[in-house]
N, C-alpha and C positions, 0 to 999 in steps of 0.2 A: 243794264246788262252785266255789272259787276266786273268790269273792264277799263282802264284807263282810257279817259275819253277828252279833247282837247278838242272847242270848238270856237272860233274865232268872232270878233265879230263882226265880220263881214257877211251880208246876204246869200246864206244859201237854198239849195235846192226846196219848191212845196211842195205838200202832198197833195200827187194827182189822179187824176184815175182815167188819163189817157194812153191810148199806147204805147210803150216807151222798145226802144231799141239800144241792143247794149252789144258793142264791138270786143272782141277780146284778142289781143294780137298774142304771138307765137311767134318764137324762133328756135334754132339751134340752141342748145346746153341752156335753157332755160330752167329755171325750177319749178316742174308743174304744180304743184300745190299753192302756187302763187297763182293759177292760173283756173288748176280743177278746183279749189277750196271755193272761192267765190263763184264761179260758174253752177257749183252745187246749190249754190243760194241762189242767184239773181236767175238762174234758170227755172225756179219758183216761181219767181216775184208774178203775181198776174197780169196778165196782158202784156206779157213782155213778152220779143225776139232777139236772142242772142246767135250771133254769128260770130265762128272762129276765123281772124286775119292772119295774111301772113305773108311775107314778102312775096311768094307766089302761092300756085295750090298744092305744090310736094310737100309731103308727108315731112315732119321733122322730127329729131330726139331730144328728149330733153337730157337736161347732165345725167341722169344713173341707162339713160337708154328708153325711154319711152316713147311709143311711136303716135305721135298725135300728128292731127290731118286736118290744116286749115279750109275753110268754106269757101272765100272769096280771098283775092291777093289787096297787097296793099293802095297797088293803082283803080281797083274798083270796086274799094270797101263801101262810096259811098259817105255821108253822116251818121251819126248815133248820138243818140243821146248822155247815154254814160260809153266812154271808152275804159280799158283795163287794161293798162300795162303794167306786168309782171316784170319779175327780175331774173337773177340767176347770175349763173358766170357768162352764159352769153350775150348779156347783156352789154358787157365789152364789146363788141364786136362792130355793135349797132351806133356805139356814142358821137360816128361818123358818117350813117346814112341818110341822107337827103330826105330822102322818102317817107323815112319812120319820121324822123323828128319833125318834117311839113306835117304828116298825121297830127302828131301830138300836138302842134301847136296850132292848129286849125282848128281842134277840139277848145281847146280856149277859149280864141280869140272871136268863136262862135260863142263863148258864155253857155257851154255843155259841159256835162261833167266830167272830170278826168280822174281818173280813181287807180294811183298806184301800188302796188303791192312790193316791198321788201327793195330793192333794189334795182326794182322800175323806177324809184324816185331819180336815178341819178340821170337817167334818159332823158323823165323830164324835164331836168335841171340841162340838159345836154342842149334840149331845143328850147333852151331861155325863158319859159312858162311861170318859175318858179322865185322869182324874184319879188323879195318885197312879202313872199308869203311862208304861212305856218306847214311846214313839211314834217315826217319822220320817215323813218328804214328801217333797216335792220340794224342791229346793234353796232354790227364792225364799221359801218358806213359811214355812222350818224356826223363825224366831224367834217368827214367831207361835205356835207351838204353847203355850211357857210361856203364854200367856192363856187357854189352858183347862186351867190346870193338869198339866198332861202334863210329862215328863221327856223331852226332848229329845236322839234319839241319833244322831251324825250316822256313819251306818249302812246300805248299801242295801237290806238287811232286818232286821227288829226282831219277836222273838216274844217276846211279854210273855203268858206265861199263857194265858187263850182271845182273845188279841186278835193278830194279825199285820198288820205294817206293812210297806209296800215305798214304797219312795221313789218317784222321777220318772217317769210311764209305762211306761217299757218294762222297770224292777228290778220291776213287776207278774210278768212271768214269770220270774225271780228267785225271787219271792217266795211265788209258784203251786206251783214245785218243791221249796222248804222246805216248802211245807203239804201235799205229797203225802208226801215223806221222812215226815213226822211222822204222816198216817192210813195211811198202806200200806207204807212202808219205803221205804229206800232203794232199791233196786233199782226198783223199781215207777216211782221218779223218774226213774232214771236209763234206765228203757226210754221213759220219755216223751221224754225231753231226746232219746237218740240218735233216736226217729220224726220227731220235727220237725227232727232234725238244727240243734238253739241250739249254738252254737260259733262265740261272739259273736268276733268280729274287724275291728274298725274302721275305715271308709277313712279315718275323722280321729278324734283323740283332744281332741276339744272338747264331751266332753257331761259335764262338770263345770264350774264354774266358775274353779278350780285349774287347767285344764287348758285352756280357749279362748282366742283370743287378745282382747285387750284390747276392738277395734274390734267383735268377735263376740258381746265379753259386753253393751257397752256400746250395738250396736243391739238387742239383747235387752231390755234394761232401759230403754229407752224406749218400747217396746212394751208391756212388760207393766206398765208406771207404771198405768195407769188401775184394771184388776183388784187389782194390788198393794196400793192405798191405799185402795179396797173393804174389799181382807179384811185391812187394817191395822184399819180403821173398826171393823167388825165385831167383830174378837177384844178390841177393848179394849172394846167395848159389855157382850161376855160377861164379862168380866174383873168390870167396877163391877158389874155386876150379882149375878155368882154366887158372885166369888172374894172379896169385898171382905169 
């Protein structure tokens, strides 16, 4: 797919051609493209049901104000086969809900797949999933990861076994189209890719850090100082606590 692709060797997912069921949680100040990018793929995939979660069924915003409107709440999502947790800034918010993090780690410890997008990963680093295994994020996150333990792979997708990792927002559908390749084949992927017609081609080559300019990266990082030092705070809290 002409994409950074890191695949572990631990046993993952085969291609099936039973029905598959795919969970996608939602909250406040999330970043939907972490959310709508993959949901535009796997809501192809055939034979598949996707349903939107979320702590209840009110309508939430995402960070710039988007109003999406979860299907079922968290207490009666039920199983899926692939879960999809996104990221965002609100994702802070959640790195102490009982609730979310039982999901996410039910999803596991059931050997289903868990499929994070951008700074979903630190969630599931939050409910202890990610230990021992090959993860990536978003750019600005990536060192935090070793504080939950995780092996850090700088990667724009990472399939470790039943868990799949897509780095910063938009490597979500990236990461959407490995997870199809892997339950339906290739091809199935690749009829998805040309309907939406992804035939990424940039008008600037600054969405890495490697690659923006100096002034670009450096008003970026004073923007994201506040959330940054949050989920600085945070991973070392989990760190004494779990790793210690």
């Amino acid at each position: 797919m002409g994409i950074p692709l890191f695949v572990s060797e631990r046993p993952g997912p085969q291609v099936t051609a039973r029905p598959l069921s795919v969970g996608c949680l939602i909250f406040e100040q999330m970043d939907q493209i972490d959310f709508t990018g993959p949901f535009e793929v796997l809501s192809r995939m055939p034979d598949t049901t996707v349903r939107v979660v979320g702590k209840d069924v009110a309508p939430v915003r995402d960070v710039q104000g988007l109003r999406l409107t979860p299907d079922v709440s968290v207490a009666e999502a039920g199983n899926f086969d692939v879960l999809l947790v996104p990221g965002g800034y609100g994702q802070q918010a959640l790195m102490h809900d009982g609730e979310v993090l039982a999901l996410i780690r039910k999803q596991v410890q059931m050997e289903r797949l868990l499929f994070s997008v951008c700074t979903g990963a630190l969630l599931c680093g939050a409910a202890g999933v990610l230990t021992g295994r090959q993860v990536t994020t978003h750019w600005s996150a990536r060192r935090l990861m070793p504080y939950y333990g995780a092996n850090l792979v700088d990667a724009r997708v990472v399939a470790d076994g039943n868990i799949i990792g897509a780095a910063g927002v938009t490597a979500g559908l990236d990461a959407a189209l490995v997870l199809v390749s892997l339950l339906r084949g290739d091809a199935a992927a690749q009829e998805i890719q040309l309907a939406i017609e992804y035939a990424p081609n940039p008008v600037f080559h600054s969405g890495t850090p490697g690659e923006a300019p100096a002034e670009v990266l450096q008003s970026f990082q004073r923007k994201y100082e506040p959330i940054g030092t949050a989920r600085e705070a945070e991973a070392i809290r989990y760190a004494a606590n779990n790793l210690a």
